[in-house]
C-alpha positions in Angstrom: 27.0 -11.0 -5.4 27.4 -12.4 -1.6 26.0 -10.3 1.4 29.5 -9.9 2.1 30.1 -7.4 -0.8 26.8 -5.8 0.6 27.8 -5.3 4.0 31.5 -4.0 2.9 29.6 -1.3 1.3 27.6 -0.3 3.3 23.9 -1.0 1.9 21.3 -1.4 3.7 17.9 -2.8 2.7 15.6 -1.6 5.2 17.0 2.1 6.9 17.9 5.0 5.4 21.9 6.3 5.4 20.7 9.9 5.7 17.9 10.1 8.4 17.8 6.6 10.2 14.2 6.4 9.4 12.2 3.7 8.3 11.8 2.2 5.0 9.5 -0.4 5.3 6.4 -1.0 6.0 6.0 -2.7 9.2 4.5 -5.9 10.1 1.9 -3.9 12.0 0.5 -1.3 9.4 -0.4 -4.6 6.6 -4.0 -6.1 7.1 -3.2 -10.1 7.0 -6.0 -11.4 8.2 -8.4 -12.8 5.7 -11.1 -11.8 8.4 -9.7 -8.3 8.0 -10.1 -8.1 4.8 -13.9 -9.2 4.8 -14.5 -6.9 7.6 -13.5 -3.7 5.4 -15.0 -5.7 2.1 -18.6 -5.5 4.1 -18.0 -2.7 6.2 -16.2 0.1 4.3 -16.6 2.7 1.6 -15.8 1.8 -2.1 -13.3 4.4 -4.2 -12.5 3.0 -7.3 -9.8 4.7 -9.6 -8.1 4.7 -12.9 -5.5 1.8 -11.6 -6.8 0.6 -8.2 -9.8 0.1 -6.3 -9.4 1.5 -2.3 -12.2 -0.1 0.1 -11.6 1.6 3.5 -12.8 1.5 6.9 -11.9 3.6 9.9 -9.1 1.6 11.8 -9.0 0.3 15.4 -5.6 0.5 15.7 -3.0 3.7 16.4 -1.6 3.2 12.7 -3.6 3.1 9.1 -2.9 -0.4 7.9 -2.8 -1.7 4.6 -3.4 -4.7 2.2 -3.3 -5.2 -1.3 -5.1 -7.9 -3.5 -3.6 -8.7 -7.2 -5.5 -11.6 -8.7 -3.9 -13.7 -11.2 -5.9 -12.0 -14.2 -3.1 -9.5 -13.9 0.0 -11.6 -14.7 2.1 -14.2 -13.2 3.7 -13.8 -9.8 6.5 -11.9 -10.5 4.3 -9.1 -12.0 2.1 -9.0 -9.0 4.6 -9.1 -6.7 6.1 -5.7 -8.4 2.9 -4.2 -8.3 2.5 -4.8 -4.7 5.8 -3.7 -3.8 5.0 -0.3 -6.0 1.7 0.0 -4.0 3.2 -0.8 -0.3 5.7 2.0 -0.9 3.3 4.3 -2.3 0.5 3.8 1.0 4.2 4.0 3.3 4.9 7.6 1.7 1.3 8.8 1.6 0.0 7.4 4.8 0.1 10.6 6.2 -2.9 12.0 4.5 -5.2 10.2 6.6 -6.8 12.5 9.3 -7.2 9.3 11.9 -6.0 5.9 11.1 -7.8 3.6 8.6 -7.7 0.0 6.9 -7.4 0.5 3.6 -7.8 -2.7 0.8 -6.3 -2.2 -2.6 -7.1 -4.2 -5.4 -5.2 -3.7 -8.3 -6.5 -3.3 -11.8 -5.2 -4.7 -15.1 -2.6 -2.0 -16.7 -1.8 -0.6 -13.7 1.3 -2.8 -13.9 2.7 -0.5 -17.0 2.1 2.7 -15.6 5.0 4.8 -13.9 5.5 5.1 -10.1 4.5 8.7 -10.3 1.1 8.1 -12.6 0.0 5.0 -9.7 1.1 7.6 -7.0 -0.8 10.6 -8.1 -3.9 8.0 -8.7 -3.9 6.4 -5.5 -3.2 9.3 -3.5 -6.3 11.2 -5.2 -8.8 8.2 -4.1 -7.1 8.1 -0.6 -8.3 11.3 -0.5 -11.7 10.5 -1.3 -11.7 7.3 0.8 -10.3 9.6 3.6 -12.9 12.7 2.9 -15.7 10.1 3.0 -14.8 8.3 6.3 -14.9 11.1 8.0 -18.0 12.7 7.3 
């Protein structure tokens, strides 16, 4: 299909038709850094879950920021690539949860890949939770 049958319909990749807001996750909310990610390796509190493990520190910037790590013990690229996609939209619809902004690292465990959307979201949201409850005490 050519982007010109895409545009003639009227898709859209990155807004919504209904609302106008956002559907990604911007440039700004991702940790891309590898210093970043050290920082909130060293620095931050360790939740580990069924399908993920959430390291987080509390954020110096106005928005929680995110970043994901999927080594290649859990498939080839294509399967990590899905995984991260799954996880980026799950951390854009939950972000919310966070009482201030934080820097949260993912790391993805083997299986998680199989699991439905809903089954990754309830587990992630749970240890965000956690990871939020225990930043800010």
């Amino acid at each position: 299909m050519s982007l010109l049958g895409v545009a003639q319909r009227g898709a859209s990749v990155s807004r919504s038709d209904d609302d106008g807001t956002d559907r990604t996750l911007a440039r700004a909310s991702r940790l891309r850094a590898r210093k970043l990610y050290l920082e909130v390796y060293e620095h931050g509190h360790r939740v580990p879950g069924s399908f993920f493990v959430l390291f987080g520190l509390p954020g110096g910037t106005p928005k929680s920021r995110l970043g994901i790590t999927a080594t290649k013990k859990f498939g080839h690229a294509v399967a990590r690539n899905r995984i991260k996609r799954v996880v980026r939209e799950v951390f854009r619809k939950n972000r919310g949860l966070a009482a201030s902004p934080i820097d949260v690292v993912v790391n993805v465990k083997m299986g998680a890949g199989e699991q439905s959307f809903d089954r990754l979201e309830a587990d992630f949201t749970s240890r965000f939770r956690e990871l939020n409850r225990r930043l800010c005490s």
